[in-house]
C-alpha positions in Angstrom: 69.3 38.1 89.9 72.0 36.9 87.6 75.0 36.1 90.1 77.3 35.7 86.9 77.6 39.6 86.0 78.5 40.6 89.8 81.2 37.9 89.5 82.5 39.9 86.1 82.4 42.9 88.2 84.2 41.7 91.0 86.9 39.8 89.2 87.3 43.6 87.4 87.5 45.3 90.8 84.3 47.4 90.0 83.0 46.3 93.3 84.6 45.3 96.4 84.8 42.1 98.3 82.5 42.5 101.4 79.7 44.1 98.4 80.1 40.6 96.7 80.0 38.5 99.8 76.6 40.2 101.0 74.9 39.5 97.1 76.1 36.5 97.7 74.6 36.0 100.5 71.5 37.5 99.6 71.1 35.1 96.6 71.5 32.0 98.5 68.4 33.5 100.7 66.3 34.0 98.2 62.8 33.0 98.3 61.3 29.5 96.2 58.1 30.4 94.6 56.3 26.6 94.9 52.7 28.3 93.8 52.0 26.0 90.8 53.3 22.9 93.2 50.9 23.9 95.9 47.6 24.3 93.4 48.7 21.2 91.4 48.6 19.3 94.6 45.4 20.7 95.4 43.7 19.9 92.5 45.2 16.2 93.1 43.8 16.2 96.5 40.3 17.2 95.4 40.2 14.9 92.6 41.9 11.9 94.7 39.1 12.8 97.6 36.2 12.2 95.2 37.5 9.3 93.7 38.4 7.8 97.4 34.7 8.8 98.1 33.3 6.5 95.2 35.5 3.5 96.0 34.3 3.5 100.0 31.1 3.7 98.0 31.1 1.6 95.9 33.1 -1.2 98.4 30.3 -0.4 101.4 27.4 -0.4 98.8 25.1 -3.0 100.7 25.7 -1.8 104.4 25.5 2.3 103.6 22.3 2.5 101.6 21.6 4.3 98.6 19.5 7.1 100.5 22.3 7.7 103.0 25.1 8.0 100.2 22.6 10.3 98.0 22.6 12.4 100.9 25.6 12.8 101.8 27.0 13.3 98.5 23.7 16.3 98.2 25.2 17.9 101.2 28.8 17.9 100.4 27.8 19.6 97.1 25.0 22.0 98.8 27.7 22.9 101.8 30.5 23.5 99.3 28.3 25.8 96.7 27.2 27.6 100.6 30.9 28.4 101.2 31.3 29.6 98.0 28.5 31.9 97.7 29.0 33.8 101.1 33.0 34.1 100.5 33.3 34.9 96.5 34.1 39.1 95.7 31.4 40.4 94.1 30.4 39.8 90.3 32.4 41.3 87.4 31.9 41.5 83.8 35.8 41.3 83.7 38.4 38.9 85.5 37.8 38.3 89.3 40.3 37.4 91.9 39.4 34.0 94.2 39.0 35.5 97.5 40.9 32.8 98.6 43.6 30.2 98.0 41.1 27.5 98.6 38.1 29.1 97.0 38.8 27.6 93.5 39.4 24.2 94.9 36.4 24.2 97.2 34.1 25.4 94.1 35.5 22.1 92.3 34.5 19.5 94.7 31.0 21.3 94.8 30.9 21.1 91.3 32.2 17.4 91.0 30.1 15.9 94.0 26.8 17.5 92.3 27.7 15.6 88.9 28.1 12.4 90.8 24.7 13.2 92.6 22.7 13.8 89.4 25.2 10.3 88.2 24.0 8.5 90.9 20.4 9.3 91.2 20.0 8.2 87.2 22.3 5.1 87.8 20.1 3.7 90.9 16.8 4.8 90.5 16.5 5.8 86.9 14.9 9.1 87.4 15.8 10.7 84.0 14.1 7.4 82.5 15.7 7.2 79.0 16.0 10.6 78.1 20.2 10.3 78.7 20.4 14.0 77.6 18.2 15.5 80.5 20.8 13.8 83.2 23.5 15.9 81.4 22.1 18.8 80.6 21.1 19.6 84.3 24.8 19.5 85.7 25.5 21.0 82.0 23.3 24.4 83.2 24.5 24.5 86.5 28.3 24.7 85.1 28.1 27.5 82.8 26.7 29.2 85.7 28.7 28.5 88.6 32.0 29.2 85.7 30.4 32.8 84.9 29.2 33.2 88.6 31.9 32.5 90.4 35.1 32.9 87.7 36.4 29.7 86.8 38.0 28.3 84.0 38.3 24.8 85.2 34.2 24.5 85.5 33.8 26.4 82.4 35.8 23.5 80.4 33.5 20.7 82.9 30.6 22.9 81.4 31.8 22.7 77.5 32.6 19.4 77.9 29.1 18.7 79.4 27.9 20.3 76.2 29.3 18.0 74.0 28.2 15.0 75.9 24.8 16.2 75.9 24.6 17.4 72.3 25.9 13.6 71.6 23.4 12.2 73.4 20.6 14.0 72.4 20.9 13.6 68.8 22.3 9.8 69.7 19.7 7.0 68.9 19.0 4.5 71.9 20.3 1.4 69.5 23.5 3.6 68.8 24.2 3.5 72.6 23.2 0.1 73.3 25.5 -1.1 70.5 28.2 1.1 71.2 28.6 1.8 67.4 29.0 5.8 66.8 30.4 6.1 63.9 27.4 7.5 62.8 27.1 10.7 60.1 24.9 12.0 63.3 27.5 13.0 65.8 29.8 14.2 63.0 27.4 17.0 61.8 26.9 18.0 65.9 30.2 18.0 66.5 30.8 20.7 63.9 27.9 22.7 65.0 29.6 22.1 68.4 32.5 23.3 67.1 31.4 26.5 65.4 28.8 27.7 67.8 32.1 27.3 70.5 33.9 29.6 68.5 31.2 32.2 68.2 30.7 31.7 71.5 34.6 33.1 72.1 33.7 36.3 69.2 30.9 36.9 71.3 33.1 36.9 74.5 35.3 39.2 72.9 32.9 41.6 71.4 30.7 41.8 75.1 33.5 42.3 77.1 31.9 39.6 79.6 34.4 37.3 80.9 36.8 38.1 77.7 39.7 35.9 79.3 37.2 32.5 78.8 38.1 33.4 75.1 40.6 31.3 75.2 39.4 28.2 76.6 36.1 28.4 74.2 38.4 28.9 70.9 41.0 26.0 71.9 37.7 23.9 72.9 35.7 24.9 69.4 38.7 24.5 67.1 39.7 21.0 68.2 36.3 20.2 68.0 35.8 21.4 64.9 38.9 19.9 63.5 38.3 16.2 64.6 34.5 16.5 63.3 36.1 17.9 59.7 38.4 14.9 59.7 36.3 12.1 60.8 33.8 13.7 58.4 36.6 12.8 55.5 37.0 9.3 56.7 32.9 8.7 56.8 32.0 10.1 53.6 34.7 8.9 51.4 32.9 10.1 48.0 33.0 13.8 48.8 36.5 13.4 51.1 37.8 16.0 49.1 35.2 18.5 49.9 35.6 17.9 53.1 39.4 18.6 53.1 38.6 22.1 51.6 36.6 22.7 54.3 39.5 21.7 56.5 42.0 23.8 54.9 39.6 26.8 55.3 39.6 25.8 59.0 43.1 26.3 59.1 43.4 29.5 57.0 41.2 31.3 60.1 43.0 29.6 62.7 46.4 31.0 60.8 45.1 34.9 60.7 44.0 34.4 64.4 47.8 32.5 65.2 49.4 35.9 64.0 47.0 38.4 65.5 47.2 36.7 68.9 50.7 35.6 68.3 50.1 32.4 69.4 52.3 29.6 68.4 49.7 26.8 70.5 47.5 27.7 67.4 49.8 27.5 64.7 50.4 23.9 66.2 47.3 23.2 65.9 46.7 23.9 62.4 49.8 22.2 61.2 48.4 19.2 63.4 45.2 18.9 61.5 46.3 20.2 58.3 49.1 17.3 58.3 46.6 14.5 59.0 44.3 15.8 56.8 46.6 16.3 53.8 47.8 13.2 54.5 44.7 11.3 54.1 44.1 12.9 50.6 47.7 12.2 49.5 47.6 8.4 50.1 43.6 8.4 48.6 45.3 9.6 45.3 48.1 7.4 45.4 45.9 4.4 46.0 43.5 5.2 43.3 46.2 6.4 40.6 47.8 4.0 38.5 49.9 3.4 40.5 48.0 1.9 43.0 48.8 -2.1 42.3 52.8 -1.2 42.0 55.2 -0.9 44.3 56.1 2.7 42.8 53.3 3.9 44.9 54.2 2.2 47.8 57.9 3.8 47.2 56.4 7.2 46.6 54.1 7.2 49.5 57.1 6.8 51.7 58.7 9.2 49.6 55.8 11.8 51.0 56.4 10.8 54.3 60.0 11.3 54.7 59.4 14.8 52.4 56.3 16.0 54.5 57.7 15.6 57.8 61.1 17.5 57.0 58.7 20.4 55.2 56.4 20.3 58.5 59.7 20.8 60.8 60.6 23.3 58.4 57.7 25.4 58.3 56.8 25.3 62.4 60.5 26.4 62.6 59.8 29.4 60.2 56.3 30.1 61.8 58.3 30.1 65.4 60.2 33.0 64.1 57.6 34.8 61.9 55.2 35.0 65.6 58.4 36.4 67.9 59.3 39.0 65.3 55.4 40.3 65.2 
């Protein structure tokens, strides 16, 4: 309620004294709404409880035992997946409701205490052996479902981001990971499949009708992937960079048409994000390999497409901004 008109009217004399003392009154009693405060510090707690768990853990290691710890971190993920089950509304093709204001948070600390189980049991006894992949593509199974069987976006990014790890690691050679070197040509070409089958994982959504509001989350995961793979691919094959960047500005072409039919402006963002770096890169690569590469005019003219690209990027996200409100 905006307190400013009634004061117009009563300074008018449209409505009378006693009228404006009881809005008055009733806008001072109005209600707070602290919703987003109350789930944020839930999600803090769960999180803050898990890590608390690892560090009593980790500090108790010798005097605990591995078996006792592996079992209590099994039934703490078993217990929490229990209450889930028997108290979640029953399964929807569309969007459904927690049945509960801790349902979501409770589902979380299943899902997070079975990851550190399946951690654990690699980490101490090696179970997995050195096939990495298999220790994250178990918890990577069981996220997907839990996200489409109990409706949560929160495990459903866990779940993509488990996919990534574990198409990293799979196509990851042992000497890569022992070394810690990955700039390898490798990881590039998954993350792009990465990135691509996301997004046709979020058509799919759409077309189905299953779940159609985890569109979202698998487009901004698949795009950004997609992106970054495109990019480092520039930097690591340098011969056929410009190739590359036409695949990039392709990228961003789709992500402009789906900006404007979604009438997003977190997309358009995006695209002038990547598009920016990307046109970036070329521009210096031409500078530095045209004549003027051993003179300070390129130097000067570098800067010079700097100061001129940022003012043009301003420019156009302004313009964008009020092409996507007047759609």
């Amino acid at each position: 309620m905006d307190i400013c008109i009634f004061e117009k009217l009563h300074a008018q004399g449209i409505i009378t004294e006693a009228s404006f003392a009881k809005i008055k009154q009733q806008e001072s009693n109005n209600l707070l709404s602290v919703h987003w405060e109350l789930k944020t510090f839930l999600y803090l707690g769960v999180m803050l409880l898990t890590t608390g768990l690892g560090m009593i853990v980790y500090q108790n290691i010798d005097s605990i035992g591995h078996q006792v710890i592996l079992a209590s971190i099994a039934l703490l993920s078993a217990g929490s997946f229990y209450y889930c089950t028997k108290t979640k509304n029953a399964f929807s093709r569309q969007k459904a409701e927690a049945p509960n204001s801790f349902f979501d948070y409770i589902l979380l600390l299943g899902c997070l205490s079975f990851i550190t189980f399946i951690g654990y049991l690699q980490f101490q006894y090696n179970v997995f052996g050195t096939r990495y992949g298999l220790a994250s593509f178990i918890p990577m199974v069981v996220l997907f479902f839990s996200a489409y069987y109990f409706d949560h976006l929160g495990i459903l990014s866990m779940a993509i981001t488990n996919l990534a790890a574990w198409a990293g690691l799979a196509v990851t050679p042992t000497r890569i990971l022992a070394q810690n070197d990955f700039n390898s040509s490798s990881i590039i070409f998954t993350g792009l499949f990465i990135g691509v089958l996301l997004i046709l994982a979020a058509v799919a959504t759409q077309k189905t009708q299953i779940k159609k509001h985890f569109e979202f989350t698998y487009s901004n995961f698949g795009t950004n992937i997609l992106c970054i793979s495109c990019l480092a691919a520039m930097f690591h094959f340098e011969a056929i960079y410009l190739l590359w960047f036409l695949f990039l500005a392709g990228i961003c072409f789709f992500v402009y048409h789906k900006a404007r039919k979604e009438k997003s402006f977190y997309y358009i963002l995006l695209l002038t994000l990547y598009g920016y770096i990307g046109l970036g890169y070329v521009v210096i690569r031409l500078l530095f390999d045209s004549p003027f590469s051993n003179d300070m005019a390129g130097i000067y003219m570098a800067f010079f497409y700097f100061i001129a690209s940022a003012i043009g990027m301003i420019a156009f996200l302004i313009s964008m901004n009020k092409q996507i409100k007047a759609l």
